[in-house]
Each structure stands twice: as structure tokens, then as C-alpha cells.
N, C-alpha and C positions, 0 to 999 in steps of 0.2 A: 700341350698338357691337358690330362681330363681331368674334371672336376666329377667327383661323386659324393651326392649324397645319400643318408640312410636317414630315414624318419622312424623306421619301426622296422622288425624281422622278417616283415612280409612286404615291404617296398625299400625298390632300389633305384635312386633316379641319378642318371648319369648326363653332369651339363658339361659339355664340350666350348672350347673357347669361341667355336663359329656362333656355336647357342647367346653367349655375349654378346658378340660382333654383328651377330643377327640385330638383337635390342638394342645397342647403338643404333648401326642405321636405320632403323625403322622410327627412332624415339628425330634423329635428326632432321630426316626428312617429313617427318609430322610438324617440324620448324619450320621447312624449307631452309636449311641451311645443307650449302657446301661443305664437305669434308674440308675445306683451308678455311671456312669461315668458322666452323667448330674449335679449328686447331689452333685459330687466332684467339679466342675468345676464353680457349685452354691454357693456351701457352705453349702447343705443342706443333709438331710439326706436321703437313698435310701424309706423310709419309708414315707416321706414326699412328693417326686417324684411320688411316687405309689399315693399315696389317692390322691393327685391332680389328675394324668392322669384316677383314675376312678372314679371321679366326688365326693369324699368323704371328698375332703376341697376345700376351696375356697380362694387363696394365695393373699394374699397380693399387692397390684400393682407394690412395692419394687421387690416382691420375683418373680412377672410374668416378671419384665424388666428385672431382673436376668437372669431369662430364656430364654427370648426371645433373650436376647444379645447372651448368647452361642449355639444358635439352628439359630442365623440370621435370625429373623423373624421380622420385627414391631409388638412393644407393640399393636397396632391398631388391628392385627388379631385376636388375643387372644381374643379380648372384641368384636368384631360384628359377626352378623348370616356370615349365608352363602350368605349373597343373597346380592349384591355390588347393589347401585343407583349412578347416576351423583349427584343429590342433597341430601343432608341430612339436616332436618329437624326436630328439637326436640322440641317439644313445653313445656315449661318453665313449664306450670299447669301438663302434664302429664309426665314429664322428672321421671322417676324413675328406672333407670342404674346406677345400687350399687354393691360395689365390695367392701371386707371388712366388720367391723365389731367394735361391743363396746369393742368387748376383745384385738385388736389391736391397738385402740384408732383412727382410721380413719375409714372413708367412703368416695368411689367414686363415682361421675358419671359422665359419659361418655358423653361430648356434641354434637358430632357429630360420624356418621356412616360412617366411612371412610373403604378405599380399603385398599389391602393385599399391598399395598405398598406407603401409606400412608407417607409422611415423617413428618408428624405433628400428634399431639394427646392433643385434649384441654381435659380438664378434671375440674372437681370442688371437690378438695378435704377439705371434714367436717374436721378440726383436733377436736376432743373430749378430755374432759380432763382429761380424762383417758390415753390418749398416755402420755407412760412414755419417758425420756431421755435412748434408748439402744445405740447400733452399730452403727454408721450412716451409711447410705446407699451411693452405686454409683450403677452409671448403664453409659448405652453410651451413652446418647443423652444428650444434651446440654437441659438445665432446664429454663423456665420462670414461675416466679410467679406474684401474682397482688393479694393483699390480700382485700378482697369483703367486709369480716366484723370483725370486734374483733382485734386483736393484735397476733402476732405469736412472738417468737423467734427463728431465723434461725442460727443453728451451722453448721460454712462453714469452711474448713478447720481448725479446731480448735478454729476457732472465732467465737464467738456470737455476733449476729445483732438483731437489736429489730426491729420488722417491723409492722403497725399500719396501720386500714384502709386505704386504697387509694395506700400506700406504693407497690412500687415492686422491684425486683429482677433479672435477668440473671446470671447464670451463669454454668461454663463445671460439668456434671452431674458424670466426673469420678474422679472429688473429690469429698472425704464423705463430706454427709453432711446431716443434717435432720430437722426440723421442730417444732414445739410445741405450742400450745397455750399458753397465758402465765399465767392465773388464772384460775379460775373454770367455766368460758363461752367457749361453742366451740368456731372455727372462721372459718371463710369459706374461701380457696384460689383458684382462679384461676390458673390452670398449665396449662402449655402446653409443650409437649416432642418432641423437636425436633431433628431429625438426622441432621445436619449439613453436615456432610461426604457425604450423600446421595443428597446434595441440588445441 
């Protein structure tokens, strides 16, 4: 899958999944960690490590906070080029930064092109109704949502919240917790991932 973005009519920056799988292993090995010791520390499996870091899948934005938390890096560097601006500018007709997939039941995109130490990360995540109810997720940064269309239901430490257009939500991102739409429409949410710690 490529990733493209668009900052403005006169640039056009295209991140390919090796471009990720690049900043994985380069952030891992700045650890001195093995690919099974990352994958231990993830949950994930060394096989799984591998095809990320050679551009062979395209993980999750769950599975990339995963990562990024145990390699201390911002979810933010994972998802922009190399090439840092003071302003970032997405324009809404050509916004197309996707990360994910129908087999996962989400789609991201990235609203802004923020720096390698970014403490913020807005994001517009499609829930499709294909996401099923698994694992919930944690990661470290403290979670905002703002639901843009459809109805979600949010399971937040073992409770379910029913959350409807307009509706939103804060809250600490290292309890589980996950998402879903709630009939057979997507809906669209607003997140943004904030380090708190870092603020």
C-alpha cells in the first residue's frame, strides 16, 4: 500500500510502507533490540516485526503506538516523510493518508505533518463495520475523540459508552479500551494522541 500525502498544491510527498519499516528498524536498533525482543515487549510475533520493518505489511495504528511506545519514539514519526515544515497543511479535497485497512475494520488519516517530536497527533479514524469487538487496545498517550458522523460504542475499562454525532470523549490511553461503530454504517472520529508526560 502507498501512503500519500498532500500539504499544499505545490507538494506532493509519497510514504511507502518500507519508508515506516525503515523508522521501525532504525528507531529499534537505536535500542539495541532484536526484532523477538520488540515483538515480546509488543505482543506481537517476530514474524510480524519482520514484514513491517521490510515494508511487507502495513500495521495497524494500534499496533504502530505499540511500537512506538517501546522503541520511545512519537506515533507522529512513523506516519510523515522525512522532510519536517513549520506549517502543515492538508487540504480536506486532497487529504488521502491511510494507514490500515477493510480487513482490520479501520482507516486512518493523518491530519497534520508534524515533527519527530510532536506531542500531539490528530488523526480521522473511519471505524468500518467490519471491525469486530477483539482485545482492546492501550498505548501511552492520553486519547481524545469527537465523533464527526454515525454512532460509535466506546469500551472503556470494561464499560460500554454509546457515543453519537457531536459526542466526545478524553481519556488515559493505558487503559484498554476500543471502539466500534454500532450498525452497519461506518462513522468517522476525530482522535488526537496526546503525550501528556511530554507536555
Amino acid at each position: 500500500m502507498t501512503v500519500v500525502l498532500i500539504f499544499n498544491t505545490k507538494e506532493e510527498i509519497t510514504i511507502y510502507p518500507e519508508e515506516i519499516g525503515r523508522k521501525v528498524k532504525e528507531a529499534r536498533l537505536n535500542m539495541s533490540l532484536t526484532q523477538q525482543e520488540l515483538a515480546d515487549k509488543c505482543s506481537l510475533t517476530k514474524s510480524h516485526i519482520s514484514k513491517i520493518e521490510n515494508g511487507q505489511a502495513s500495521p495497524a495504528l494500534a499496533t504502530l503506538s505499540k511500537i512506538a511506545k517501546e522503541l520511545n519514539a512519537p506515533l507522529s514519526w512513523f506516519l510523515e516523510s522525512s522532510n519536517q515544515n513549520k506549517l502543515s497543511i492538508v487540504k480536506s479535497a486532497k487529504r488521502t493518508v491511510k494507514v490500515g485497512n477493510e480487513e482490520i475494520g479501520y482507516t486512518y488519516e493523518a491530519l497534520a505533518k508534524r515533527s519527530h517530536f510532536s506531542k500531539i497527533e490528530p488523526v480521522i479514524v473511519t471505524v468500518l463495520p467490519e471491525a469486530e469487538l477483539v482485545e482492546p487496545f492501550t498505548h501511552a498517550e492520553d486519547e481524545f475523540i469527537y465523533v464527526l458522523s454515525g454512532s460509535i460504542h466506546l469500551y472503556y475499562d470494561g464499560e460500554l459508552h454509546s457515543l453519537e454525532q457531536g459526542d466526545s470523549a478524553y481519556f488515559e490511553g493505558t487503559i484498554p479500551h476500543i471502539f466500534l461503530s454500532t450498525g452497519n454504517n461506518e462513522a468517522k472520529v476525530l482522535t488526537m494522541y496526546i503525550q501528556v508526560d511530554a507536555l
